[in-house]
C-alpha positions as CSV (number, residue, x, y, z in Angstrom):
1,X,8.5,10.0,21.6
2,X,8.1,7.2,19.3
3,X,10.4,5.8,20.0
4,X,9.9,5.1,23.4
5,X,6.7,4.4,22.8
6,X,7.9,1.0,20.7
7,X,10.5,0.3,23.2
8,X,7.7,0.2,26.0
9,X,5.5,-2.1,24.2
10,X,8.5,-4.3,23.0
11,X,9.4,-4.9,26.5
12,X,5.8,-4.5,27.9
13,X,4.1,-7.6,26.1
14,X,5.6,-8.2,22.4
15,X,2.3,-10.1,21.1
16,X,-0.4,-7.2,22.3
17,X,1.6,-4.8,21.2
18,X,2.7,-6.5,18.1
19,X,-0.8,-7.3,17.2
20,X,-2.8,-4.3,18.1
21,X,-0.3,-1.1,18.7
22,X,2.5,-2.0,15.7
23,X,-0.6,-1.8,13.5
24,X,-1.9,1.3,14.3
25,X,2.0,2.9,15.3
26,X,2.4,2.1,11.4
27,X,-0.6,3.3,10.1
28,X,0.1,6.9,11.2
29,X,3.7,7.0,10.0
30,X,2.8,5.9,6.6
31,X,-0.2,8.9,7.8
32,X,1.9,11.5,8.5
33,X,5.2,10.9,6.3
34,X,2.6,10.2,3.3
35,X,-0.5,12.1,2.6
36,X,-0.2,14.5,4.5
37,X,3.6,15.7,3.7
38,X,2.4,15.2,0.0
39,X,0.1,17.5,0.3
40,X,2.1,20.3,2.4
41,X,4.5,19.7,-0.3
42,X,2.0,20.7,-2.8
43,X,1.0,23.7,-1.1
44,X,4.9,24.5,-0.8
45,X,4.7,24.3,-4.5
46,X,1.6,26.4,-4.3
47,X,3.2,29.7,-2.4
48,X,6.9,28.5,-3.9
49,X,7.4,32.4,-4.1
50,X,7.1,33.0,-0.6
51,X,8.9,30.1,0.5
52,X,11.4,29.9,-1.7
53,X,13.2,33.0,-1.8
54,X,14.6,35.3,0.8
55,X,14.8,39.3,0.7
56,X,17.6,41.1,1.1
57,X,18.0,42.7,5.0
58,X,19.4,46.2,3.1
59,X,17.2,46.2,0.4
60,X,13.3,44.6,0.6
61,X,13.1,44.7,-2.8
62,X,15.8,42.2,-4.2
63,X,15.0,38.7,-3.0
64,X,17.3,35.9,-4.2
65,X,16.3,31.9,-4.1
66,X,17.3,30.1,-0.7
67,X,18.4,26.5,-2.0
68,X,17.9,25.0,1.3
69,X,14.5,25.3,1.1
70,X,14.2,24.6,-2.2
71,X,15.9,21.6,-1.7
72,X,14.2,20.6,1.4
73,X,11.0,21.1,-0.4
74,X,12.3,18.6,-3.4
75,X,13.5,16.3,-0.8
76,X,10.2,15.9,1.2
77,X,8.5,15.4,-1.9
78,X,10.2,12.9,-3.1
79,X,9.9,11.1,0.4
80,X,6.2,11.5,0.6
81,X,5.6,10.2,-3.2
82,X,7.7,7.1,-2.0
83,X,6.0,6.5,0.8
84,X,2.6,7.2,-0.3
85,X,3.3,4.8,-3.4
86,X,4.3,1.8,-1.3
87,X,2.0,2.5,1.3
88,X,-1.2,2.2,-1.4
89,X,0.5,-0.5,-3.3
90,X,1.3,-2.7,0.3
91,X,-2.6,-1.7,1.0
92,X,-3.9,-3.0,-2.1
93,X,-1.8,-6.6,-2.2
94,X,-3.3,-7.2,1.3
95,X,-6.6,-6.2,0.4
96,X,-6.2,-8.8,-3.0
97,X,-5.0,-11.4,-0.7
98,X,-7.6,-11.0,2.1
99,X,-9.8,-11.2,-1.0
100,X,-8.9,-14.3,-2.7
101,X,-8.8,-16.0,1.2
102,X,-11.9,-14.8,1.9
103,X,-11.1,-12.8,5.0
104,X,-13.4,-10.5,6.2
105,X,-11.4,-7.6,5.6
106,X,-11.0,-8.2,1.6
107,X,-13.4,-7.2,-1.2
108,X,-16.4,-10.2,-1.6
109,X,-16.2,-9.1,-5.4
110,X,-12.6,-9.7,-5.9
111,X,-12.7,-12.9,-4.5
112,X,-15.4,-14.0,-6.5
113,X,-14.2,-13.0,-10.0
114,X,-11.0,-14.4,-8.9
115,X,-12.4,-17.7,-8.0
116,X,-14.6,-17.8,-10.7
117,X,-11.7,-17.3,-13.0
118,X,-10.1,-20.2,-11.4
119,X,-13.1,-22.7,-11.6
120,X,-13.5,-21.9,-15.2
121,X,-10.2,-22.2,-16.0
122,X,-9.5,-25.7,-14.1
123,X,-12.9,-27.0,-16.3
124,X,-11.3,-25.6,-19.8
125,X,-8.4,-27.3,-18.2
126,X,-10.0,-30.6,-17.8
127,X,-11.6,-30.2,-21.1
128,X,-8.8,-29.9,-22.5
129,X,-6.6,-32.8,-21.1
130,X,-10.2,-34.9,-21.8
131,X,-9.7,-34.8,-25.2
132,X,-5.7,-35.4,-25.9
133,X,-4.6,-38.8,-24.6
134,X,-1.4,-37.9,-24.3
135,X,-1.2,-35.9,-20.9
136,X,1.0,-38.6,-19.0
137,X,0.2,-37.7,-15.5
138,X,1.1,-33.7,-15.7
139,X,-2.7,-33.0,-14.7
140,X,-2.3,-29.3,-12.5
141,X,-4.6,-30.1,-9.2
142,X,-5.4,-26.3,-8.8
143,X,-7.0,-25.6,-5.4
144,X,-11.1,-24.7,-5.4
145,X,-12.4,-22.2,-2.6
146,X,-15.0,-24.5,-0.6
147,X,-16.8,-21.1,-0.1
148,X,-17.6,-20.5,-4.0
149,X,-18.7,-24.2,-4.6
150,X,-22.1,-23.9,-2.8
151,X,-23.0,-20.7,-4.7
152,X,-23.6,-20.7,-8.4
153,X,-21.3,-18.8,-10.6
């Protein structure tokens, strides 16, 4: 099914899809194959003994580990953790860059502390450079955020 769902929108219109449905198409995989296998992982952990092992069909008494499952269960949570952890950490460096541009979606607080950093280093900078006369045209022009300029710090 998802499949055809992204070859109809490839061959439907590539830049509404692209934009809006590629998006949200990713969003639930990371969704589904993240968080939520993580956690039905942990609950396999939780009930390992009823997952885990199998009973004998003679005897209901003897059980004996099934190592398909257990390994299925390993696998899917080592699949989850991966995709969980790149999901958060591709979440986060968008968020910090949204931030520092001053996109609507980023954090106001990030991008001021970020751009306050900046300022106040390019002035120790400057104050620095002031007082050597030796700095033979090496002078860093380091990029201000018009935004930040207006407001005090």
């Amino acid at each position: 099914m998802s499949v055809t769902f992204l070859s109809f929108g490839l061959l439907s219109n590539i830049e509404t899809f692209r934009d809006k449905f590629f998006d949200i198409f990713i969003y639930y995989n990371y969704v589904i194959f993240g968080p939520y296998l993580l956690s039905s992982c942990f609950l396999s952990f939780y009930y390992f003994k009823d997952i885990a092992f199998s009973c004998n069909p003679n005897n209901y008494k003897q059980r004996f580990i099934n190592l398909s499952t257990v390994i299925c269960i390993l696998f899917s949570l080592s699949f989850s953790l991966t995709v969980t952890i790149i999901g958060s950490v591709a979440y986060s460096v968008k968020t910090v860059i949204d931030s520092i541009s001053s996109d609507i979606n980023g954090n106001y607080i990030i991008g001021r502390l970020f751009w306050a950093y900046i300022i106040r280093r390019h002035l120790n900078n400057n104050n620095n450079n002031n007082g050597n006369n030796n700095n033979n045209g090496n002078n860093i022009i380091i990029p201000i955020n018009p935004l930040i300029l207006n407001d005090e710090l």
